[in-house]
C-alpha positions in Angstrom: 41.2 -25.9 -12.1 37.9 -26.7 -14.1 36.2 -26.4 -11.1 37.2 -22.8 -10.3 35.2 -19.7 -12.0 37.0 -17.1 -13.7 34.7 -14.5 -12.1 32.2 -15.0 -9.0 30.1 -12.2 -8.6 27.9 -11.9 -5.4 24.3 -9.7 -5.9 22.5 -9.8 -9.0 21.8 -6.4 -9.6 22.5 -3.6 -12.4 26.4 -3.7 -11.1 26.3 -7.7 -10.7 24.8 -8.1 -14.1 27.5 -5.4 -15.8 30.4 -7.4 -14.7 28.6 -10.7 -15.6 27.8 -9.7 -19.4 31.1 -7.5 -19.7 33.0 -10.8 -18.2 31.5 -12.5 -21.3 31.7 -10.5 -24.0 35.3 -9.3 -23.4 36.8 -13.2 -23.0 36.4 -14.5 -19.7 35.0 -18.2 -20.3 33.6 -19.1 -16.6 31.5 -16.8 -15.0 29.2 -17.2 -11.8 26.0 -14.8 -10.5 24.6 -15.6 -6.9 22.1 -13.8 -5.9 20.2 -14.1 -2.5 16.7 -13.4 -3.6 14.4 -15.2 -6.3 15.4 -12.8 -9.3 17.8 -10.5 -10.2 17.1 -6.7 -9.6 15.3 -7.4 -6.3 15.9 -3.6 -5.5 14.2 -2.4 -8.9 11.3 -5.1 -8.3 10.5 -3.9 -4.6 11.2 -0.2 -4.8 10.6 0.7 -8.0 6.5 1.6 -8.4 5.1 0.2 -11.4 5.3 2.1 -14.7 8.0 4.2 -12.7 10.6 5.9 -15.4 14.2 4.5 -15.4 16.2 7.1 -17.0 19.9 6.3 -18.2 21.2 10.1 -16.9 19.9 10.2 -13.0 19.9 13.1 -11.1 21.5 15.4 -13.7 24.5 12.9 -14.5 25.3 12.6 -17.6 26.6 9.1 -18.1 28.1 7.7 -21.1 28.0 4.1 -21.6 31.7 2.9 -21.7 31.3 -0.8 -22.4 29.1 -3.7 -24.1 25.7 -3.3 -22.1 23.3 -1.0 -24.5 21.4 0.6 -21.8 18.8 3.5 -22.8 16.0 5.2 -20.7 12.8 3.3 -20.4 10.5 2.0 -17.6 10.8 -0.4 -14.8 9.0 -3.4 -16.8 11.3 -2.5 -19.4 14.1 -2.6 -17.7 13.9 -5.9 -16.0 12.9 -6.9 -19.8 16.0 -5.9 -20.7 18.3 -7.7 -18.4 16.2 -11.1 -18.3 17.5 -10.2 -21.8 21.0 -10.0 -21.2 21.0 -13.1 -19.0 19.7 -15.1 -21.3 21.7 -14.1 -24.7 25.1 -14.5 -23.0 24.0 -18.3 -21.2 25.3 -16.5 -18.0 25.4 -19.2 -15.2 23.2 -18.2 -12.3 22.3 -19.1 -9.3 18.9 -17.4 -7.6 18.1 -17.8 -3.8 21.8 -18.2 -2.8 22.7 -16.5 0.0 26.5 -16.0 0.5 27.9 -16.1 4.4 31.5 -16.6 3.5 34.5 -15.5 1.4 37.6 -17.0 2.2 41.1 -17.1 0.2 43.4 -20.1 0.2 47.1 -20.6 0.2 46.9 -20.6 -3.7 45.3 -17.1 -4.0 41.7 -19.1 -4.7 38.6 -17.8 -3.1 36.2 -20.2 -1.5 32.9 -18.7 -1.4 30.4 -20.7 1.2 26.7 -20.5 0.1 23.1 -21.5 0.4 23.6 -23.7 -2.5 26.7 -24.8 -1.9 30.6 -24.2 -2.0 32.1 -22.5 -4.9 35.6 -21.2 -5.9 36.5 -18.3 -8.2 39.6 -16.6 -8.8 38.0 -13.1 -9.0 35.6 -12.0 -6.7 32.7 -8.9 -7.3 30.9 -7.7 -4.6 27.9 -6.1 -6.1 25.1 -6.2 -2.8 22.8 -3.3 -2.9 22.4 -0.9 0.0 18.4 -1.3 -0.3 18.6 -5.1 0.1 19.3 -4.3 4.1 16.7 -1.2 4.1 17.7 1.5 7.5 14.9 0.8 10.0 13.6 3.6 13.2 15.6 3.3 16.3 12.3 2.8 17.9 10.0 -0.5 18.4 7.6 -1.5 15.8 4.7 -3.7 17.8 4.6 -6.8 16.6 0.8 -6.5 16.1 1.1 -3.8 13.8 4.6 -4.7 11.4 1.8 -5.7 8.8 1.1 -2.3 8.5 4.6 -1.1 9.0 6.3 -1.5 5.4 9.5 -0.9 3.6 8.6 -0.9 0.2 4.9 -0.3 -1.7 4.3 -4.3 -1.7 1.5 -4.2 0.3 0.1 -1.0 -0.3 -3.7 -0.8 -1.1 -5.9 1.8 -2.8 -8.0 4.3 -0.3 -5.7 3.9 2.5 -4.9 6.3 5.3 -0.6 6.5 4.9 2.3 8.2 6.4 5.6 8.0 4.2 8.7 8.5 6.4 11.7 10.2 4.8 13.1 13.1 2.5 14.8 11.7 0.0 14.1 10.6 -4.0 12.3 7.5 -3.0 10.0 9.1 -0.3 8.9 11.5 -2.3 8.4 9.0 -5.5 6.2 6.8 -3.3 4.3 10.1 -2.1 3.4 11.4 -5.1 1.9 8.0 -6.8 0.2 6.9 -3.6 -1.5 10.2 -3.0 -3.6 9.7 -6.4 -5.6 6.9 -5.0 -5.0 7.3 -1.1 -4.7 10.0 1.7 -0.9 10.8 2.0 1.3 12.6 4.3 5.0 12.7 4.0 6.5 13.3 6.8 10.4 14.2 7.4 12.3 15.3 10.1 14.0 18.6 8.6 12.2 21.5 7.6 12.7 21.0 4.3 13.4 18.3 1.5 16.9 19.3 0.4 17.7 15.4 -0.9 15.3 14.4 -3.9 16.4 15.1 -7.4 15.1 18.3 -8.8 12.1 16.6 -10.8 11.2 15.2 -7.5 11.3 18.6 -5.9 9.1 20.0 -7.9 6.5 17.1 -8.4 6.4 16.8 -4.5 6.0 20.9 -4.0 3.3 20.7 -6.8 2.0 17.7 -4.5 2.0 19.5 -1.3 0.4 22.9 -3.5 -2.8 20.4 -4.9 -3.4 18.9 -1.2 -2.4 15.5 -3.1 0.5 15.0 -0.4 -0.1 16.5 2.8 3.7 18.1 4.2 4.3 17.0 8.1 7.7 18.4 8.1 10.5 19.6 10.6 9.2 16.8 12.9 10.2 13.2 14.1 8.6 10.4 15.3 8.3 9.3 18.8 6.9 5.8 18.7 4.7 3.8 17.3 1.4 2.3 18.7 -1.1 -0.6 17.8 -4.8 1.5 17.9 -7.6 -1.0 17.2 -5.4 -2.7 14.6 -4.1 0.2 12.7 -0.9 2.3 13.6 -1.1 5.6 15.5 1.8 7.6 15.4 3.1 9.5 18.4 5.7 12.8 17.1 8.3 14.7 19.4 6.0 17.8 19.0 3.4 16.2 21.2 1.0 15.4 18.3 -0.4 11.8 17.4 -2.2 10.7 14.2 -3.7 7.4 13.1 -3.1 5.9 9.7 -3.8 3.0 7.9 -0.5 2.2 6.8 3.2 3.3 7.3 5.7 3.1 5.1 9.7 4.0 5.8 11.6 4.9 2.8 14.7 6.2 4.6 17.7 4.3 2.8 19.7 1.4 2.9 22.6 0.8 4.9 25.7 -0.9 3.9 26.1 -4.8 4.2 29.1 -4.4 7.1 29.0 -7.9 8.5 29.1 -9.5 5.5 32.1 -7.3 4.0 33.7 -7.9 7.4 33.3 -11.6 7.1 35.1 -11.5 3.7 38.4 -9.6 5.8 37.9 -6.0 3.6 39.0 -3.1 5.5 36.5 -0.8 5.9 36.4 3.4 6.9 35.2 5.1 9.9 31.8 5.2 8.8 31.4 1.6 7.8 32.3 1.9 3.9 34.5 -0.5 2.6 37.4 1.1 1.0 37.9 1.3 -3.0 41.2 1.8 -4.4 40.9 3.7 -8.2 40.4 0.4 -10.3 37.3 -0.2 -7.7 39.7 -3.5 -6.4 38.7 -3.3 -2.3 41.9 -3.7 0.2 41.5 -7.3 -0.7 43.4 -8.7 -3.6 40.9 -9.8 -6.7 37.9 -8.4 -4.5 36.0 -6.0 -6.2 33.2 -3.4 -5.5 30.4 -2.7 -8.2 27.2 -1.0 -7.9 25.2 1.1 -5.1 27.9 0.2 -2.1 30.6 1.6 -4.4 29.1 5.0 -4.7 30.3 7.6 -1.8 27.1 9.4 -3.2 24.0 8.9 -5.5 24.6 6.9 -8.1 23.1 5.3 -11.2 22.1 1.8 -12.9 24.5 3.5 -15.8 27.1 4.1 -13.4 27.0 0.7 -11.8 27.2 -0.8 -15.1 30.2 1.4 -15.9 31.8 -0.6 -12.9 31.5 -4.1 -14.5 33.2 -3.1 -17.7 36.3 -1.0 -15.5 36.2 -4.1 -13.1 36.8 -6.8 -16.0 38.5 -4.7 -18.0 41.2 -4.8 -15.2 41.0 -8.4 -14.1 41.9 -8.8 -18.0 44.3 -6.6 -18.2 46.2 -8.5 -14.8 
């Protein structure tokens, strides 16, 4: 049994690194983070503009901290600050660029977790995969020649640039509103109106749209896409067509099925994998933390407020 974990948890995000530190803190002696990409909080690194403000109450929710992770409002740098941190203090055993494809439990009750990096086994298992890691793509083709200029996230973004944002929601609006101070911006969303974003967004984007810093292309979807001399014109189902520079999706993430399918959890009609009270998933000593846990919007405060319930039970067991 030396070789089994106490805890494996899968996605090194907020929720991920809540049940890691709370694992540590409240007695639990061998811990394990995997997490796909090359750092921990890839969705705060790639989404997140620079400078952006993390606040610890999101949206109007009021969250109280309920365990051992000190977290306070503050800024993106600072954040990730914060957590390199936390990882550090607590010698929390990590693995980056490990990319789970398998959960599987044997006759024992032991989970065998197939990776990148190798085989593991842990006797508790957190899922804590953000939504955003798997972002929602348009139903329609994307020409090869243009997916340079077809984005997901502000990576590649440059200053004086001709871009469209697609979607309504908090992160649409977010990128809007800083790209439009050193480019020409259109947001454009398929509803008349922007009924999604927080109400600090709602305002900053209506201000936006008021200046002529944003311009609104709303109540409108997009046809297709086409490659025009090497930038992207943009064909709408009212018959109009406009060329930009750059085009940027910020339409959500979906949840990760096939991989919650590959570990046997039972999911809903809509793809969700169902949480029992104590966040435990219809698989014994598999948890849920984080972004996929929430049936709505939720929080980095929230998500870490699963770690602490999530340990607190496997302790409590």
């Amino acid at each position: 049994m030396d070789s089994v974990y106490d805890i494996a948890i899968i996605g090194g995000g907020p929720g991920g690194i809540g049940s890691a530190i709370e694992a540590k803190v409240l007695g639990l002696d061998k811990i394990l983070l995997l997490e796909k990409s090359n750092n921990h909080s890839d969705t705060i690194r790639k989404f997140y503009k620079d400078n952006k403000r993390v606040d610890k109450d999101w949206q109007g929710q009021i969250v109280e901290i309920e365990g051992n992770v000190p977290f306070t409002d503050g800024t993106k740098e600072s954040t990730l600050d914060f957590f390199d941190e936390l990882i550090d203090k607590h010698g929390i055993d990590y693995h980056f660029n490990c990319e789970v494809d398998k959960i599987e439990k044997d006759d024992e009750g032991i989970f065998n977790i197939r990776s990148s990096k190798g085989n593991f086994k842990a006797k508790n298992i957190v899922i804590a995969i953000g939504r955003m890691g798997k972002p929602n793509k348009p139903s329609y083709k994307i020409p090869a020649s243009i997916r340079g200029r077809v984005n997901f996230n502000l990576d590649k973004c440059s200053k004086d640039e001709n871009i469209l944002i697609v979607g309504g929601g908090d992160s649409a609006t977010e990128y809007a509103v800083e790209l439009g101070k050193s480019n020409s911006v259109t947001l454009n969303y398929r509803r008349d109106n922007l009924t999604r974003p927080n109400p600090t967004n709602k305002k900053l984007i209506q201000e936006a749209f008021d200046s002529g810093l944003v311009k609104p292309k709303l109540g409108v979807d997009i046809e297709s896409l086409e490659d025009e001399d090497g930038v992207v014109k943009v064909n709408f189902k009212d018959g109009s067509s406009e060329v930009y520079d750059r085009v940027i999706y910020a339409i959500g993430g979906t949840t990760p099925v096939d991989f919650l399918k590959s570990a046997n959890l039972d999911l809903d009609s809509k793809g969700e994998p169902i949480i029992k009270d104590n966040l435990e998933s219809s698989v014994d000593r598999i948890y849920i933390a984080g972004d996929i846990a929430f049936k709505s919007g939720g929080s980095i405060a929230i998500a870490l407020n699963h770690g602490y319930k999530i340990v607190k039970d496997i302790i409590n067991r």
